[in-house]
C-alpha positions as CSV (number, residue, x, y, z in Angstrom):
1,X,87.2,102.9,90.4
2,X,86.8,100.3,93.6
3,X,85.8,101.3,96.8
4,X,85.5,99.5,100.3
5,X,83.0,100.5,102.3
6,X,82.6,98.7,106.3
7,X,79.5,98.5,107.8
8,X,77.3,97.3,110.5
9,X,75.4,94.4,109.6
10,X,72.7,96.0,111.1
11,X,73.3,99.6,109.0
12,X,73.3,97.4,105.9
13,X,69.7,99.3,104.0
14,X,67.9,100.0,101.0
15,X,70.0,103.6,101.7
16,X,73.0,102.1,101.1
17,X,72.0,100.2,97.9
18,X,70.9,104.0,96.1
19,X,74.3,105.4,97.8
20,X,76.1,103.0,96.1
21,X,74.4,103.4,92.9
22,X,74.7,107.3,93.0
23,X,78.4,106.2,93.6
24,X,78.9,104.2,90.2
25,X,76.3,106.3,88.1
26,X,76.8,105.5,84.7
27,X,78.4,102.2,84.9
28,X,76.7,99.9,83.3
29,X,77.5,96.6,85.2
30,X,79.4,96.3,88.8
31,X,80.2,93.9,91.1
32,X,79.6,93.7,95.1
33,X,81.5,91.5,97.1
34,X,80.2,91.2,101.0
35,X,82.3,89.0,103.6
36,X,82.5,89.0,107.0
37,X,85.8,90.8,108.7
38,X,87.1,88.2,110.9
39,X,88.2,90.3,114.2
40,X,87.2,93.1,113.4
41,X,87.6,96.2,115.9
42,X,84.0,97.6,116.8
43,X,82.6,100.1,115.0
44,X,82.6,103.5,116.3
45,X,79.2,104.5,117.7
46,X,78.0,107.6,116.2
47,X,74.5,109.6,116.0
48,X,73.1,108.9,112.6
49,X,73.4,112.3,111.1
50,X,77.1,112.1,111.9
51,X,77.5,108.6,109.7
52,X,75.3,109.8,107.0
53,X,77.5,112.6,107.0
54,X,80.8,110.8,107.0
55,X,79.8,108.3,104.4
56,X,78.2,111.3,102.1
57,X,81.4,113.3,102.7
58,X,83.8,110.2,101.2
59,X,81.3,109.5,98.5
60,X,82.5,113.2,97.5
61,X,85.8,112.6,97.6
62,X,86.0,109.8,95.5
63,X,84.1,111.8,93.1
64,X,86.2,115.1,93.0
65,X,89.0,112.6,93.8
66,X,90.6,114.4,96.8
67,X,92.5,111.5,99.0
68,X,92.5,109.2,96.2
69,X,95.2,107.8,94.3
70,X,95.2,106.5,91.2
71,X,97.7,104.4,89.3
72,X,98.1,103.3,85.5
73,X,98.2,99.7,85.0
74,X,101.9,99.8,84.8
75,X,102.3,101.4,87.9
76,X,100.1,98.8,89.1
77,X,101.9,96.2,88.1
78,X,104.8,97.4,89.3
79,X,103.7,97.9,93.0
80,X,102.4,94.3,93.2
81,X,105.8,93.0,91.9
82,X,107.9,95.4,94.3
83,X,105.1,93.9,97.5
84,X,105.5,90.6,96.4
85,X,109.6,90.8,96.5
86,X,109.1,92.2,100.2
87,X,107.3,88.9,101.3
């Protein structure tokens, strides 16, 4: 499973460490990449509650996998060959 998540620098917590390892419970070993997003449209403001709710709500749909897709390594492989004619 991968996931992006984009935050505030500012929203960046201790909360969002345990979220994330609620997220990948029972993996042994993960990695975290953080970069900066160059340009990057503002993010909408939004009462707390409404956030917490927005991120809890696509933390449960990656786990019940509603609006996900997923794709054998094949298929993987197959869509990075078809993007990479397109260039």
């Amino acid at each position: 499973m991968e996931t992006t998540i984009k935050i505030s620098a500012r929203e960046l917590n201790l909360s969002w460490l345990n979220k994330i390892k609620t997220l990948f419970e029972g993996v042994e070993q993960f990695e975290i990449t953080i970069r900066p997003v160059p340009d990057a449209l503002p993010i909408a403001k939004e009462d707390q509650e409404s956030y917490v709710s927005r991120i809890n709500n696509a933390i449960l749909n990656l786990e019940t996998g509603k609006d996900t897709i997923t794709l054998s390594k094949d298929e993987y492989d197959q869509l990075v060959l078809r993007l990479k004619q397109l260039k």
